[in-house]
N, CA, C and O atoms as a DFTB+ gen file, in Angstrom:
784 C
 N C O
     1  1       0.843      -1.179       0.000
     2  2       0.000       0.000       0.000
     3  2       0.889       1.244       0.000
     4  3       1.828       1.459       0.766
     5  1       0.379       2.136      -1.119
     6  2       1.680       3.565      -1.294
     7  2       0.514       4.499      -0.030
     8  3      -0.696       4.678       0.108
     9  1       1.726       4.863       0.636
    10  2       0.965       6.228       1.739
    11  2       0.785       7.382       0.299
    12  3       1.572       7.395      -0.647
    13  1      -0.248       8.152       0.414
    14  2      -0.274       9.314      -0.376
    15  2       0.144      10.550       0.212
    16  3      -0.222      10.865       1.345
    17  1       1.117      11.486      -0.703
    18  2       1.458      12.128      -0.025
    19  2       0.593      13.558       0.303
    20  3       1.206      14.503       0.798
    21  1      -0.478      13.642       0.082
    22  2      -1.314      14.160       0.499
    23  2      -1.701      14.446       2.271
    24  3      -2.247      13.662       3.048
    25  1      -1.297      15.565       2.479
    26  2      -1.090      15.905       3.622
    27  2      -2.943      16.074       4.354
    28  3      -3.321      16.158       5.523
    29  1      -3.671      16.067       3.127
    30  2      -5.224      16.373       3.783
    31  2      -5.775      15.233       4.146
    32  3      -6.664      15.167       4.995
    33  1      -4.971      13.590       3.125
    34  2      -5.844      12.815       3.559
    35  2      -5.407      11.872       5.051
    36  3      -4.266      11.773       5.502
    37  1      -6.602      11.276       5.600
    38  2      -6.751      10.897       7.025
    39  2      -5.589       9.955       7.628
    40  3      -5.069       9.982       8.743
    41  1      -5.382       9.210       6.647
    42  2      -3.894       8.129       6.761
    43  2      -2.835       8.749       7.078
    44  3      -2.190       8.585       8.113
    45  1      -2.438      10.029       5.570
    46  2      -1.389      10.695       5.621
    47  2      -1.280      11.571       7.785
    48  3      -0.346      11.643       8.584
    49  1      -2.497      11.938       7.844
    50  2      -2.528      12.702       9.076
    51  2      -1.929      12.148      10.350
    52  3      -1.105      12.473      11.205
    53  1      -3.044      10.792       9.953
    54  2      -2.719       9.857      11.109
    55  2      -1.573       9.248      11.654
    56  3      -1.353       9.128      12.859
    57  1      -0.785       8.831      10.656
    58  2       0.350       8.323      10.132
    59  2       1.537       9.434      10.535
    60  3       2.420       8.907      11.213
    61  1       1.733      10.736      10.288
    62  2       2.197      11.660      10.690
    63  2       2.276      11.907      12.494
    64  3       3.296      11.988      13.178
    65  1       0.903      11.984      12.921
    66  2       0.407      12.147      14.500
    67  2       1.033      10.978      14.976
    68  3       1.759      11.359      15.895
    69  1       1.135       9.815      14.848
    70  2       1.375       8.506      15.508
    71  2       3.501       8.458      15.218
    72  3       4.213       7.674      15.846
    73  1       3.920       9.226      14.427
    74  2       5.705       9.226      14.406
    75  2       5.855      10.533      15.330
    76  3       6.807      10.572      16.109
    77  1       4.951      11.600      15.268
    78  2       5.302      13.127      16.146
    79  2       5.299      12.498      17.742
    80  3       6.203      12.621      18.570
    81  1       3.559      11.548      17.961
    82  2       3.541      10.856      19.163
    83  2       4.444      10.384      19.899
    84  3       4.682      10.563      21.093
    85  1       5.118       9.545      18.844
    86  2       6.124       8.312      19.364
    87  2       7.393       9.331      19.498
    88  3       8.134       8.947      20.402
    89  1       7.873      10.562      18.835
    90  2       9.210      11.582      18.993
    91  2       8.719      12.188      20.184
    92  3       9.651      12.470      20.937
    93  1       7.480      12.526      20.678
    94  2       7.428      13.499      22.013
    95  2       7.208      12.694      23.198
    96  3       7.357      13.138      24.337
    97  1       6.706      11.011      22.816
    98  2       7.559      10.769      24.143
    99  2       8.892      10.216      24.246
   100  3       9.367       9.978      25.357
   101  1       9.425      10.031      23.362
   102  2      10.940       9.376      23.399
   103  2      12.052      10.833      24.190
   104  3      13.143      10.858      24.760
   105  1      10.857      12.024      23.742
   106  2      11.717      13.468      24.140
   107  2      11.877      13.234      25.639
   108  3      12.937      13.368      26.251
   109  1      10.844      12.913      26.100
   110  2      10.600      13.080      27.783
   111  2      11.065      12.156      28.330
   112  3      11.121      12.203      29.558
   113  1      11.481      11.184      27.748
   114  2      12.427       9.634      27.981
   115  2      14.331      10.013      28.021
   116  3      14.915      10.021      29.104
   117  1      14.928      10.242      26.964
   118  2      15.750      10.673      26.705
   119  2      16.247      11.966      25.970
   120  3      15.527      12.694      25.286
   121  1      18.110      12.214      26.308
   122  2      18.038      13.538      25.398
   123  2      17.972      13.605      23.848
   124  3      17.677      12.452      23.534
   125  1      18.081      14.286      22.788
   126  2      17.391      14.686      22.075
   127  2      18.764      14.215      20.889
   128  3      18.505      13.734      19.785
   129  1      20.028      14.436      21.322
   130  2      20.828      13.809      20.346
   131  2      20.740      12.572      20.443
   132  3      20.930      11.896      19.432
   133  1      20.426      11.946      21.692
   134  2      20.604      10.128      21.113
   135  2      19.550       9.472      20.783
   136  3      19.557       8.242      20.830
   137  1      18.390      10.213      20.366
   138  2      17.323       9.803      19.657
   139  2      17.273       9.217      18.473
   140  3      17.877      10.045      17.790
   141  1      16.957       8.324      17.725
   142  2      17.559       7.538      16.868
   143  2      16.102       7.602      15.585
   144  3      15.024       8.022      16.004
   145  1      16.202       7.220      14.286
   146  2      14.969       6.932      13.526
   147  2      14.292       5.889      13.955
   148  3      13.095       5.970      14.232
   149  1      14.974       4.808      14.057
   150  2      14.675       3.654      14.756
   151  2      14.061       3.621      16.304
   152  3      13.033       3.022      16.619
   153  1      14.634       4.141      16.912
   154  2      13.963       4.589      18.306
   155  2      12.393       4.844      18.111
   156  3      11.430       4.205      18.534
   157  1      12.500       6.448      17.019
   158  2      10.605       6.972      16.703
   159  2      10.128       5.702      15.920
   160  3       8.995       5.323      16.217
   161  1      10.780       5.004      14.999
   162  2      10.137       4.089      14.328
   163  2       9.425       2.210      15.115
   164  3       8.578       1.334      14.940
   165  1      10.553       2.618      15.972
   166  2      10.217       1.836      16.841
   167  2       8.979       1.836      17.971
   168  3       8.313       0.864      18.328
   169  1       8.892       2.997      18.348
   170  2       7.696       3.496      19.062
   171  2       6.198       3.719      18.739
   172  3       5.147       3.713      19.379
   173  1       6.552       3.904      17.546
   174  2       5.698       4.494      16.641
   175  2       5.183       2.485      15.875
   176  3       4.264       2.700      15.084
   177  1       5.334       1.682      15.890
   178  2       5.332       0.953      15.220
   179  2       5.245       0.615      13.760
   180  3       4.537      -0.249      13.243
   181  1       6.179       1.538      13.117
   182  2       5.497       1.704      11.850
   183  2       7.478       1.626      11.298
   184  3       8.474       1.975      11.931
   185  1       7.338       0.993       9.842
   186  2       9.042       0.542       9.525
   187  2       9.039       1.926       8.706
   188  3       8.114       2.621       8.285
   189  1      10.687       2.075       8.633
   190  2      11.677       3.073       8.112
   191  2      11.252       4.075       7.303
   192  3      11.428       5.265       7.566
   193  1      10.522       3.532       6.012
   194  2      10.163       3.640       4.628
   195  2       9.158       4.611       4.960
   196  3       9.017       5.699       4.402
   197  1       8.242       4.001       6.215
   198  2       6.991       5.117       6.140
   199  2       7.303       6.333       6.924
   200  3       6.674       7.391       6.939
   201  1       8.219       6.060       7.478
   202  2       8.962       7.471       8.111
   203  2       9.759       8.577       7.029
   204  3       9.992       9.780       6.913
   205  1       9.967       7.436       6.425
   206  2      11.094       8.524       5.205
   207  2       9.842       9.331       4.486
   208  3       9.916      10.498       4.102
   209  1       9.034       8.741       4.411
   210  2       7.634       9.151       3.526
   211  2       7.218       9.999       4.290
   212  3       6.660      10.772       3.512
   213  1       7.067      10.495       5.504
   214  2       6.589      12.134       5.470
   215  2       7.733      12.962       6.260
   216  3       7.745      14.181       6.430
   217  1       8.813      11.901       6.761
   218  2      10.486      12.796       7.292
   219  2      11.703      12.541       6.839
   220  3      12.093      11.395       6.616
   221  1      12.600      13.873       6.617
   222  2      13.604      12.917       6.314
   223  2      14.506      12.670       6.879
   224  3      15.528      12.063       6.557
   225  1      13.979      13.439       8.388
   226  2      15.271      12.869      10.114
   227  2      14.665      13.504      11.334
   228  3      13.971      14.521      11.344
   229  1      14.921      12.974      12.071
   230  2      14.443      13.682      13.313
   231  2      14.731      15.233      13.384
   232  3      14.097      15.928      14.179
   233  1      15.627      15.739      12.606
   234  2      15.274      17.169      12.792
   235  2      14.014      17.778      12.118
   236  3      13.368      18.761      12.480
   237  1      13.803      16.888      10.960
   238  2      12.708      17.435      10.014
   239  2      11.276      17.096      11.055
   240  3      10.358      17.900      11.224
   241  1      11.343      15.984      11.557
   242  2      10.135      15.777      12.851
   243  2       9.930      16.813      13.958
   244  3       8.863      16.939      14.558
   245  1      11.025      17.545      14.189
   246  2      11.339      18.388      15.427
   247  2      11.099      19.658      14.936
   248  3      10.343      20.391      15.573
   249  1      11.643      20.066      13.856
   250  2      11.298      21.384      12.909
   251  2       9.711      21.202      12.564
   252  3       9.156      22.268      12.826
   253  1       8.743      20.198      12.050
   254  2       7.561      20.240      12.000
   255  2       6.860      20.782      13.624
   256  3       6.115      21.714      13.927
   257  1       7.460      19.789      14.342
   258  2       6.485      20.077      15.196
   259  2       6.914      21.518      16.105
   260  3       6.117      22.321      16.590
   261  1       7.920      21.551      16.148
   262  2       7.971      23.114      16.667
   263  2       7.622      23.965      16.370
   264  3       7.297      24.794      17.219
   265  1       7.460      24.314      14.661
   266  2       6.622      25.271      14.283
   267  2       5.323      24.998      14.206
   268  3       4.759      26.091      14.264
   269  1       4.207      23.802      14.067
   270  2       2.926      23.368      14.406
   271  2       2.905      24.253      16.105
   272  3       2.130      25.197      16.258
   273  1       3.599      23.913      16.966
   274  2       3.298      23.909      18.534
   275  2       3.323      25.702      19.029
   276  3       2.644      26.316      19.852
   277  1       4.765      26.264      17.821
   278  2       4.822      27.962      18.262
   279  2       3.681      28.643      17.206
   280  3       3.288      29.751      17.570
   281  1       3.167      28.185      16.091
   282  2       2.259      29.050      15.730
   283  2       0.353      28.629      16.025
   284  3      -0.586      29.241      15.516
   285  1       0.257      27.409      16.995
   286  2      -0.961      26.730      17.655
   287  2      -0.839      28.317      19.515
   288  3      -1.567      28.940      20.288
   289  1       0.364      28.132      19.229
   290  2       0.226      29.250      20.606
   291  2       0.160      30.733      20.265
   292  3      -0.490      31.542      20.926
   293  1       0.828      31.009      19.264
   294  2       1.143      32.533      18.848
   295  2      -0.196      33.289      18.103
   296  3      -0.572      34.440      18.321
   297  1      -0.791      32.333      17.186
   298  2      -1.872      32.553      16.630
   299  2      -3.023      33.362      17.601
   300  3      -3.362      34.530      17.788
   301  1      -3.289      32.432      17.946
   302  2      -5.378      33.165      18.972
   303  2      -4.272      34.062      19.891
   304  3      -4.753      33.955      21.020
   305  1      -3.157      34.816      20.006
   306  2      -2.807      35.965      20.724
   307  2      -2.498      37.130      19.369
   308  3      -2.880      38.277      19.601
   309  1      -2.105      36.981      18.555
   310  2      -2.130      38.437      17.303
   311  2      -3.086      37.781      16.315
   312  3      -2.770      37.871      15.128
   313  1      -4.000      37.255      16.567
   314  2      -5.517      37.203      15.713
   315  2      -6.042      38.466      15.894
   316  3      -6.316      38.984      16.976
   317  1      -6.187      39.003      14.652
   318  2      -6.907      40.509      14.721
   319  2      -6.136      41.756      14.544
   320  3      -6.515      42.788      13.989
   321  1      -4.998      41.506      15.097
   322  2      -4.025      42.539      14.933
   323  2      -3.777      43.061      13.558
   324  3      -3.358      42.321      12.669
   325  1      -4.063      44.495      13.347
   326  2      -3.225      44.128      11.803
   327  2      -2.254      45.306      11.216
   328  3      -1.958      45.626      10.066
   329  1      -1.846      45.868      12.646
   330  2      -0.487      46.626      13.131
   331  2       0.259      45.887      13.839
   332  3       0.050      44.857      14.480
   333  1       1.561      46.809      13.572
   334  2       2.495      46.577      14.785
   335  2       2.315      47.569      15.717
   336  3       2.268      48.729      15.310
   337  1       2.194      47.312      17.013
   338  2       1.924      48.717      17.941
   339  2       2.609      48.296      19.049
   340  3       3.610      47.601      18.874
   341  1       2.195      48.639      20.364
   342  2       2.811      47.866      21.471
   343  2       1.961      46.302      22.226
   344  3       2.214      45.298      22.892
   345  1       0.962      46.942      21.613
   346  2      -0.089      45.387      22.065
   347  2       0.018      43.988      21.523
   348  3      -0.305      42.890      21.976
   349  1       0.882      44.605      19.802
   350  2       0.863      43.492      18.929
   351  2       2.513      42.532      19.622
   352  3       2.620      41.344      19.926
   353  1       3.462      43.541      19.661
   354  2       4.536      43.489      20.431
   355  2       4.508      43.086      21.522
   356  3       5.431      42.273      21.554
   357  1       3.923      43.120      22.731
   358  2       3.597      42.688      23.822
   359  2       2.858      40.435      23.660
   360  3       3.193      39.348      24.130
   361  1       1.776      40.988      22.699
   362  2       1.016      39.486      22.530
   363  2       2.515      38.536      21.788
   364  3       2.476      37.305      21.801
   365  1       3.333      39.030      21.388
   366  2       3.920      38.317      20.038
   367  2       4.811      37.679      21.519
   368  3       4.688      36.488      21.807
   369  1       5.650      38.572      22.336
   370  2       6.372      38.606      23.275
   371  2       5.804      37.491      24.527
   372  3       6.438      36.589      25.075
   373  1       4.359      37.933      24.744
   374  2       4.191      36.787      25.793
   375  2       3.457      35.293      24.748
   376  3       2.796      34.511      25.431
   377  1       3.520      35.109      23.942
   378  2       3.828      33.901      23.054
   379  2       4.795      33.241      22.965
   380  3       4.834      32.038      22.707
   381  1       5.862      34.103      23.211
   382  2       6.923      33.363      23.062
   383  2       7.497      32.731      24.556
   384  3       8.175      31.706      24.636
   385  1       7.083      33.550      25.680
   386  2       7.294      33.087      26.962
   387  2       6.307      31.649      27.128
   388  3       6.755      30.531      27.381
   389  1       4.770      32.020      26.904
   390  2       4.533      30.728      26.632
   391  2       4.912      29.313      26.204
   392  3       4.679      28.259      26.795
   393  1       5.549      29.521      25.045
   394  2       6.189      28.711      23.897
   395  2       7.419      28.197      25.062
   396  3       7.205      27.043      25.433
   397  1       8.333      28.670      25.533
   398  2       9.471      28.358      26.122
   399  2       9.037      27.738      27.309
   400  3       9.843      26.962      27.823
   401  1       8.018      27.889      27.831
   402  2       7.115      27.332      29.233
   403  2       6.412      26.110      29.317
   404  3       6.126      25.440      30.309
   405  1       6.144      25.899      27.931
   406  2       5.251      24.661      28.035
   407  2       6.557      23.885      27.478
   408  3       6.959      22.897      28.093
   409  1       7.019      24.203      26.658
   410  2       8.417      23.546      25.647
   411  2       9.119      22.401      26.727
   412  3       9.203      21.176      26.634
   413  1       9.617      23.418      27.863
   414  2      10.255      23.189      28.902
   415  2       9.648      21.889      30.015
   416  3      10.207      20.932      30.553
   417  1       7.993      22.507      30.032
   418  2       7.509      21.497      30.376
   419  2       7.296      20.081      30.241
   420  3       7.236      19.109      30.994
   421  1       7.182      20.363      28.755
   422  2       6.924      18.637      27.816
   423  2       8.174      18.106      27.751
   424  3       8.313      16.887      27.849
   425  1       8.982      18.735      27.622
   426  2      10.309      18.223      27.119
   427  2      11.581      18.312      28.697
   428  3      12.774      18.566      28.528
   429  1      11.079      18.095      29.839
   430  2      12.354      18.524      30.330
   431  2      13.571      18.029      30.529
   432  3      14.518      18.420      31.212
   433  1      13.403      17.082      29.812
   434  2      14.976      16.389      29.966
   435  2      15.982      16.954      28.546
   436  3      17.208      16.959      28.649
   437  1      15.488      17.277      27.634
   438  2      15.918      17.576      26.480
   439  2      15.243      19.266      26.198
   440  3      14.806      19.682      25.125
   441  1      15.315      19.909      27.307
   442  2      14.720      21.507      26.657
   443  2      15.881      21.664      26.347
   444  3      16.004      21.655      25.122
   445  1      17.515      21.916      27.283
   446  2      18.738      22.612      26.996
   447  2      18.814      21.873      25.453
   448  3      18.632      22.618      24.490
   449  1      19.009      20.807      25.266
   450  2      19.462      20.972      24.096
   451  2      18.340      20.459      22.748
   452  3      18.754      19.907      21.729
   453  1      17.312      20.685      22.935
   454  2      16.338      21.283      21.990
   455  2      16.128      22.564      21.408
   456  3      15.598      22.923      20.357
   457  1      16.960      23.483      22.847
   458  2      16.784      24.848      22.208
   459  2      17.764      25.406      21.592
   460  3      17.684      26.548      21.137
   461  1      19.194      24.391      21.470
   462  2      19.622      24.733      20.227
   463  2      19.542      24.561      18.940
   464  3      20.114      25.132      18.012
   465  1      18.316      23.210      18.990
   466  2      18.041      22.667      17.394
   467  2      16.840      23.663      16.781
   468  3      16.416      23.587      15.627
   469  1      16.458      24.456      17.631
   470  2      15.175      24.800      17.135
   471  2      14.790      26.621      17.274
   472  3      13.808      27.267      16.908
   473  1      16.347      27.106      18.127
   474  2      16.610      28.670      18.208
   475  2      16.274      29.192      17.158
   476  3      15.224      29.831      17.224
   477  1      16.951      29.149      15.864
   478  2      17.356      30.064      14.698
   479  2      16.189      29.954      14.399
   480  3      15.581      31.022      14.472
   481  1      15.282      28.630      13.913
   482  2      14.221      28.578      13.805
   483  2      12.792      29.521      13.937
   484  3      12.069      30.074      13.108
   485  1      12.783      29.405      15.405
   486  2      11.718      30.432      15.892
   487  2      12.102      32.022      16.047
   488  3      11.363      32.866      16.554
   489  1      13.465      32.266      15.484
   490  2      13.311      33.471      15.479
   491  2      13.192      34.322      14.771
   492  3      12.920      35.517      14.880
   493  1      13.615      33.040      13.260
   494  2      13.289      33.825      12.037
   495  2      11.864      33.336      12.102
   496  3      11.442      33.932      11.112
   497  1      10.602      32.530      12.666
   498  2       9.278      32.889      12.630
   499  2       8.817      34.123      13.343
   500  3       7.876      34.764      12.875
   501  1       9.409      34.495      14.428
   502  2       9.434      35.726      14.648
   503  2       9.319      36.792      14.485
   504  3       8.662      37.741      14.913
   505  1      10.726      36.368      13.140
   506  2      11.082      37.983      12.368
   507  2      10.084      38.297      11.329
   508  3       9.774      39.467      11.103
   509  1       9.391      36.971      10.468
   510  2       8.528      36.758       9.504
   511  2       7.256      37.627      10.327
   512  3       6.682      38.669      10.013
   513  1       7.122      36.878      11.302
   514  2       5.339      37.040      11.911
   515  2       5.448      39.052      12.240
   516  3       4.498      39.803      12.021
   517  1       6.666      39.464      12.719
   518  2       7.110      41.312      13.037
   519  2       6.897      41.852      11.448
   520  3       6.137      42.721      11.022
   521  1       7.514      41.306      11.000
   522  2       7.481      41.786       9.379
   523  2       6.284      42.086       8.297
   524  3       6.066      42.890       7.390
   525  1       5.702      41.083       8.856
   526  2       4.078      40.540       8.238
   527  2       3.263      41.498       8.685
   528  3       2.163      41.527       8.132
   529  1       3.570      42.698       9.942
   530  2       2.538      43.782      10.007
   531  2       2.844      45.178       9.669
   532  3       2.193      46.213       9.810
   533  1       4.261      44.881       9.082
   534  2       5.045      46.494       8.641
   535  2       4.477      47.018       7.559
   536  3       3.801      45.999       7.418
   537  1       4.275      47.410       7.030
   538  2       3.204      48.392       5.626
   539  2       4.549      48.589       4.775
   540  3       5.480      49.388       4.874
   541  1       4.207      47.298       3.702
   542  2       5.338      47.255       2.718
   543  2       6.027      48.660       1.763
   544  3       7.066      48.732       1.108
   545  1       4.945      49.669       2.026
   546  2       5.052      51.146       1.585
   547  2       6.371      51.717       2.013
   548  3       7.264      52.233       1.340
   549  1       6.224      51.391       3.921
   550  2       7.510      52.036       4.574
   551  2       8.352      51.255       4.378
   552  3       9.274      51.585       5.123
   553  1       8.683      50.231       3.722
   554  2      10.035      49.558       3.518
   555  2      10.775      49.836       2.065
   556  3      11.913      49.591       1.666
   557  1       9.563      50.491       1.420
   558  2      10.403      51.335      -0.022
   559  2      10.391      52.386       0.272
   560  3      11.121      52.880      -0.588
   561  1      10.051      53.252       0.963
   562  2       9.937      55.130       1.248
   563  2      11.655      55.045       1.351
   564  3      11.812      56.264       1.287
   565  1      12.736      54.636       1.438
   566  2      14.034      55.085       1.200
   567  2      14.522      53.474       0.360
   568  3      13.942      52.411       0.137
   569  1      16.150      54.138       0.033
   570  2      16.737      52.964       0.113
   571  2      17.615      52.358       1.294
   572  3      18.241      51.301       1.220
   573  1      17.541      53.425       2.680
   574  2      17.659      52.484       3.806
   575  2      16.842      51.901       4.473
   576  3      17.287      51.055       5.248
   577  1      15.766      52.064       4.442
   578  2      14.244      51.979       4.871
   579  2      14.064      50.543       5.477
   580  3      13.673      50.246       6.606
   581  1      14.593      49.413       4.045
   582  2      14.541      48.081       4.091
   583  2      15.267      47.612       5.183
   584  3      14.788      47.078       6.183
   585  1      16.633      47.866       4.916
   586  2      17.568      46.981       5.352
   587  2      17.569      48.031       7.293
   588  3      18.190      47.585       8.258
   589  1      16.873      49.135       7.333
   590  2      17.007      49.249       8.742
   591  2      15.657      48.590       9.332
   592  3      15.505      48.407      10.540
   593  1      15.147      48.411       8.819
   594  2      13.489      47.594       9.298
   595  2      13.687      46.017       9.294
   596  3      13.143      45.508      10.274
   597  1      14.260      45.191       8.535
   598  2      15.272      44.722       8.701
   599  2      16.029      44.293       9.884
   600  3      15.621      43.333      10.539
   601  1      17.204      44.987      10.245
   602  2      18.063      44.721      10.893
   603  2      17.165      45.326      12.572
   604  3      17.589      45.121      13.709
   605  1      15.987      46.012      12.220
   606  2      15.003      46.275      13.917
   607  2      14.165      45.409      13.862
   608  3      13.296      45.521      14.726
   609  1      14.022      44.242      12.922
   610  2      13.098      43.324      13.213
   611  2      13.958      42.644      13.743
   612  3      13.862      42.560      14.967
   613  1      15.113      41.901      13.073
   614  2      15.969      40.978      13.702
   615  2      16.380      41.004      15.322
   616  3      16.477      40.049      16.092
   617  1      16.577      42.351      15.560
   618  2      16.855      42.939      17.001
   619  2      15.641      42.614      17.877
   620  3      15.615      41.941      18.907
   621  1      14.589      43.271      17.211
   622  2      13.206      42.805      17.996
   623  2      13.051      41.159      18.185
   624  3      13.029      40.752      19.346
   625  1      12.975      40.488      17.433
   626  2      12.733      39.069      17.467
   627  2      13.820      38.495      18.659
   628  3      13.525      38.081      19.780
   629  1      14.879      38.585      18.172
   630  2      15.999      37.854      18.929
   631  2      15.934      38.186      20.854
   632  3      15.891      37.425      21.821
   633  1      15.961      40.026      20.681
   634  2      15.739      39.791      21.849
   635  2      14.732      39.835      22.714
   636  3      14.895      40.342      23.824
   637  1      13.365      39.225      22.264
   638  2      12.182      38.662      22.619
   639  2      12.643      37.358      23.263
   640  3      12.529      36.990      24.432
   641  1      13.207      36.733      22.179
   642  2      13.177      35.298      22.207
   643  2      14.126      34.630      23.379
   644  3      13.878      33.590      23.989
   645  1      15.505      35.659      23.572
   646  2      16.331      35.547      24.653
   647  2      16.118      35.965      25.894
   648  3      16.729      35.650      26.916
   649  1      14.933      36.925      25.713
   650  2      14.559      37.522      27.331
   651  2      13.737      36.477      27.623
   652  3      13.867      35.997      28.749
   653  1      12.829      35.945      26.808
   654  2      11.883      34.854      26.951
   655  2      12.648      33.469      27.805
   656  3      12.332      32.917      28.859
   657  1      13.650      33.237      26.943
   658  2      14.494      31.886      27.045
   659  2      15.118      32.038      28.366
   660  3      14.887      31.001      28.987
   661  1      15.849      32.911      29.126
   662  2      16.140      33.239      30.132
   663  2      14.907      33.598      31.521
   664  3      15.228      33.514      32.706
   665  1      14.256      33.782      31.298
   666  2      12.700      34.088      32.206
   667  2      12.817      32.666      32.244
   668  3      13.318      32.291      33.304
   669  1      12.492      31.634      31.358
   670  2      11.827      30.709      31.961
   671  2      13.270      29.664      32.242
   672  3      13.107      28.854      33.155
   673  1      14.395      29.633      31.664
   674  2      15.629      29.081      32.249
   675  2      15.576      29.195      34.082
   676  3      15.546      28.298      34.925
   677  1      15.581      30.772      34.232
   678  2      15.975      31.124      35.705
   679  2      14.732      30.776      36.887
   680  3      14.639      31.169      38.050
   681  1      13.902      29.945      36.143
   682  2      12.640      29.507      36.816
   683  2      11.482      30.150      36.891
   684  3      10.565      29.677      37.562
   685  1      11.340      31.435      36.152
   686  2       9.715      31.915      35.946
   687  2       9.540      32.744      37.449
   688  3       8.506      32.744      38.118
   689  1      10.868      33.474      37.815
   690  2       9.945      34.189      38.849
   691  2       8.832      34.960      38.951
   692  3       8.046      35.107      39.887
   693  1       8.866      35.372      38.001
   694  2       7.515      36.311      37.403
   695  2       6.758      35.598      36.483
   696  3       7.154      34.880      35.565
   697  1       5.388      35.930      36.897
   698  2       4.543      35.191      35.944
   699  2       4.837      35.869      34.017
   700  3       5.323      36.993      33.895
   701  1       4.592      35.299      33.135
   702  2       4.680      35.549      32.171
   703  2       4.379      37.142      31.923
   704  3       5.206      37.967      31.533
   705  1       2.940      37.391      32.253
   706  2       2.316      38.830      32.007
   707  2       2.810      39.683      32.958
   708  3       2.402      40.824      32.743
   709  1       3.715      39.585      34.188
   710  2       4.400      40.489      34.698
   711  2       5.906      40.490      33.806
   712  3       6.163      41.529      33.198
   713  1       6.577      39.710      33.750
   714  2       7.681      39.914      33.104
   715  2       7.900      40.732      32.223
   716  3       8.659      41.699      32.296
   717  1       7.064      40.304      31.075
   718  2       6.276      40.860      29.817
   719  2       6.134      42.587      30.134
   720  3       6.739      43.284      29.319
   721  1       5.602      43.117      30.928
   722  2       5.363      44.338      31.262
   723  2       6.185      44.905      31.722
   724  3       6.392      46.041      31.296
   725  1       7.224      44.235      33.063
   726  2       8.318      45.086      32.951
   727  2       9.545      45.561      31.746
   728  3      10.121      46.607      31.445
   729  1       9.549      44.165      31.292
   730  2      10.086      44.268      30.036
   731  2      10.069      45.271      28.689
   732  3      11.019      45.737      28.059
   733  1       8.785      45.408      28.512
   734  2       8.634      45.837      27.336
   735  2       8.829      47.442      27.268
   736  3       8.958      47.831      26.107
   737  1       8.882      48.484      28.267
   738  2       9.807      49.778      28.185
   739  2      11.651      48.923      27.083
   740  3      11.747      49.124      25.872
   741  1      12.158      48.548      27.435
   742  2      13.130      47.833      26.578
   743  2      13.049      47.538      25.580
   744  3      13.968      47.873      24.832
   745  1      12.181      46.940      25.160
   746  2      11.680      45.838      24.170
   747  2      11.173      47.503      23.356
   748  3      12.044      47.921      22.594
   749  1      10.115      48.255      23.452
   750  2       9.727      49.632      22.586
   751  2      11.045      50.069      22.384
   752  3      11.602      50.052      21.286
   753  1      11.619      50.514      23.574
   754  2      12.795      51.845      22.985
   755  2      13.689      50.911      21.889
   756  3      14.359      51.444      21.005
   757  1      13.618      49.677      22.039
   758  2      14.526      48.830      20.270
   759  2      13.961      48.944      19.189
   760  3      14.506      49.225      18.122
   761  1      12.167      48.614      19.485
   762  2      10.853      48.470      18.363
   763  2      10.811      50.219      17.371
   764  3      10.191      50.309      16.312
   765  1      11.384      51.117      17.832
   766  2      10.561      52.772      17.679
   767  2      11.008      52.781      15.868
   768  3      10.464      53.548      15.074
   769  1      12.156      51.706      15.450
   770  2      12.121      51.710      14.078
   771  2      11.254      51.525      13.075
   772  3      11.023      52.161      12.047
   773  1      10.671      50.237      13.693
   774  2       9.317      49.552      12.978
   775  2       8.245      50.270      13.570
   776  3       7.269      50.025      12.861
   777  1       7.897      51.056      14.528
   778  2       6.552      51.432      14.569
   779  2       6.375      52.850      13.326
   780  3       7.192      53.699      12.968
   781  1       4.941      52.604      12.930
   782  2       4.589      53.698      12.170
   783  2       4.088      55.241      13.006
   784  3       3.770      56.228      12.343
């Protein structure tokens, strides 16, 4: 029987859910480099071939589901938004504390070194999701325009993602939405490029 690679139909889904299954608990079992294909394939009960058929390594399993898991959280918080302001900045910001909170949770034997397979990752979703509310107008009004909107998204994203990563490293003394608030005087005086 050929799996189709049709990502809508129910097999393909299922089939997918039952190798992510078998990788998130092998996460909470062991760390994250000695995770093996065989290990998920093993768990998962399903041979090699049908793994190669919708992955083509455990990073490609880990890269799916990290971005499934940060844009299932990020979403219903900048639904509606359709600026960048400080609210949009603020929601994007405590998404990402979220994201690092539960991450940490599911995964704690393998967060330290999950969050190096999957850093660069979420921060260029980050930079995409900051970018996605800039008014493509102000990024041609010069020819520095781009590349400084640009280089204040990158700034914005990253150090979201590191104030985030550190909050919940040092144990979450502050709840998310306090952190978030003291924070974000910081977080604006970096943003004042990208705001309109």
């Amino acid at each position: 029987m050929t799996i189709h690679k049709n990502k809508y139909d129910p097999r393909v889904k299922r089939t997918r859910q039952l190798l992510q299954d078998a990788f998130i608990s092998l996460v909470k079992e062991k760390d994250f480099e000695t995770i093996t294909t065989r290990d998920i394939t093993e768990k998962a009960t399903v041979n090699r071939s049908t793994f190669y058929a919708h992955f083509t390594d455990k990073f490609a399993i880990l890269e799916s589901m990290i971005n499934e898991s940060f844009m299932a959280i990020i979403t219903p918080r900048i639904s509606g938004h359709v600026v960048l302001n400080e609210e949009t900045i603020e929601n994007i910001f405590l998404a990402i504390c979220d994201f690092h909170k539960d991450l940490s949770a599911s995964c704690k034997r393998s967060y330290s070194s999950l969050g190096l397979e999957f850093e660069i990752r979420i921060k260029e979703k980050i930079q995409t999701i900051i970018l996605s509310f800039i008014n493509k107008d102000k990024m041609l009004s010069s020819p520095n325009a781009k590349l400084l909107i640009n280089t204040a998204s990158i700034m914005l994203s990253w150090g979201m993602y590191g104030a985030a990563y550190a909050w919940n490293k040092e144990g979450r003394v502050l709840t998310a939405e306090s952190f978030v608030k003291q924070t974000m005087p910081l977080v604006m005086n970096g943003a004042k490029e990208l705001l309109g």
